[in-house]
C-alpha positions in Angstrom: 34.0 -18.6 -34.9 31.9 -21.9 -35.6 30.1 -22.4 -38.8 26.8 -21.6 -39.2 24.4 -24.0 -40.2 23.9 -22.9 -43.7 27.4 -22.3 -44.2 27.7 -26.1 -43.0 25.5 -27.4 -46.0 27.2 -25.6 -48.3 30.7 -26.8 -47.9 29.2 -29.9 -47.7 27.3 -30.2 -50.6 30.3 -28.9 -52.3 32.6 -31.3 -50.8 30.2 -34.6 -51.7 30.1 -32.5 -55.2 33.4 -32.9 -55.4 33.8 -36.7 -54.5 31.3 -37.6 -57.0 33.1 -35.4 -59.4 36.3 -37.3 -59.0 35.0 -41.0 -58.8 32.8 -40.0 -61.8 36.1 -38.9 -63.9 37.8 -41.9 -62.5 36.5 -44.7 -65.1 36.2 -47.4 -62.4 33.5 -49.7 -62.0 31.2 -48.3 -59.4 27.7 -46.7 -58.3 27.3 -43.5 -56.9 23.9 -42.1 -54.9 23.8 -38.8 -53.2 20.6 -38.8 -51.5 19.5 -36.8 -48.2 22.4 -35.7 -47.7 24.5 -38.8 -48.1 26.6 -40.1 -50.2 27.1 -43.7 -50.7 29.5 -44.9 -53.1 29.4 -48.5 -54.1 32.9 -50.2 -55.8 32.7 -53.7 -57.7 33.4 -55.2 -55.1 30.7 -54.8 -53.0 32.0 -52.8 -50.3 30.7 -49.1 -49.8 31.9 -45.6 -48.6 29.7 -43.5 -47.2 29.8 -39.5 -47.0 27.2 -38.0 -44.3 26.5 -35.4 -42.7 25.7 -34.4 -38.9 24.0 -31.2 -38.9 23.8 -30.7 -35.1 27.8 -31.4 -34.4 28.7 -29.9 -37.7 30.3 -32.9 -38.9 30.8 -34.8 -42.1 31.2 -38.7 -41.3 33.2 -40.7 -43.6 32.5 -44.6 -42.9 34.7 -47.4 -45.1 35.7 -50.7 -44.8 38.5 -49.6 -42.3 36.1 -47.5 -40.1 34.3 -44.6 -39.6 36.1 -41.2 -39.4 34.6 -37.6 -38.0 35.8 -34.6 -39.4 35.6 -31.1 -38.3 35.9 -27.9 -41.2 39.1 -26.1 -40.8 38.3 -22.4 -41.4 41.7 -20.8 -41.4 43.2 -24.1 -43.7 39.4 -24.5 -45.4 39.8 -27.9 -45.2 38.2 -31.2 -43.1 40.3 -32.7 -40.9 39.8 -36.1 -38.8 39.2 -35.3 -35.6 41.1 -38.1 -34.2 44.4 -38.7 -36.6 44.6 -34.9 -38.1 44.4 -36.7 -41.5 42.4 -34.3 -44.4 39.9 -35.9 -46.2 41.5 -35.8 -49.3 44.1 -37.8 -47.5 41.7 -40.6 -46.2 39.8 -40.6 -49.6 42.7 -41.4 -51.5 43.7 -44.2 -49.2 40.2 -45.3 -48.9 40.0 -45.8 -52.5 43.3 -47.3 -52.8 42.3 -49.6 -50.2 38.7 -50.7 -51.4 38.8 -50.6 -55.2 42.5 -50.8 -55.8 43.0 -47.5 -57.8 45.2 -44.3 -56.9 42.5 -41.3 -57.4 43.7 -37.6 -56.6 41.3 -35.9 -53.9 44.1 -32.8 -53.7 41.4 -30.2 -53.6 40.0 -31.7 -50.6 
């Protein structure tokens, strides 16, 4: 069954909820902006990651200094998975981070 496109939002809006949650508890030096439907997260050192989302293909498109990623929603795990390495997106976020502003962060939920 594919996701409707309401049901699409809502995981994620919940899911970039949940990643500014997270680098907002973390104490590091960045600058969050969740704006149509994007969420850009800038680190002190001046490099970005980007959450968006692509309505049509139902998927939510993680760009970083190491590339972009799609993922597709998992319904029977409820999770996003990379549609090219099988990695979840709490997975990539946590490397991502580690990568680009130098600090373990825990993205479990995700």
């Amino acid at each position: 069954m594919s996701l409707t496109e309401a049901r699409f939002h809502d995981l994620v809006d919940a899911t970039q909820q949940a990643v500014e949650d997270i680098f907002d508890d973390s104490g590091l030096d960045l600058d969050l902006e969740n704006s149509a439907g994007i969420l850009t997260v800038r680190f002190a050192n001046g490099t970005q990651l980007i959450l968006s989302r692509q309505a049509p293909i139902r998927q939510l498109w993680v760009a970083a200094r190491s590339g972009g990623f799609h993922f597709d929603y998992d319904q029977d795990s409820d999770r996003w998975i990379c549609d090219t390495s099988d990695e979840l997106l709490g997975e990539m976020l946590a490397r991502i981070a580690q990568e680009q502003a130098g600090e373990a962060l825990e993205f479990e939920e995700l």
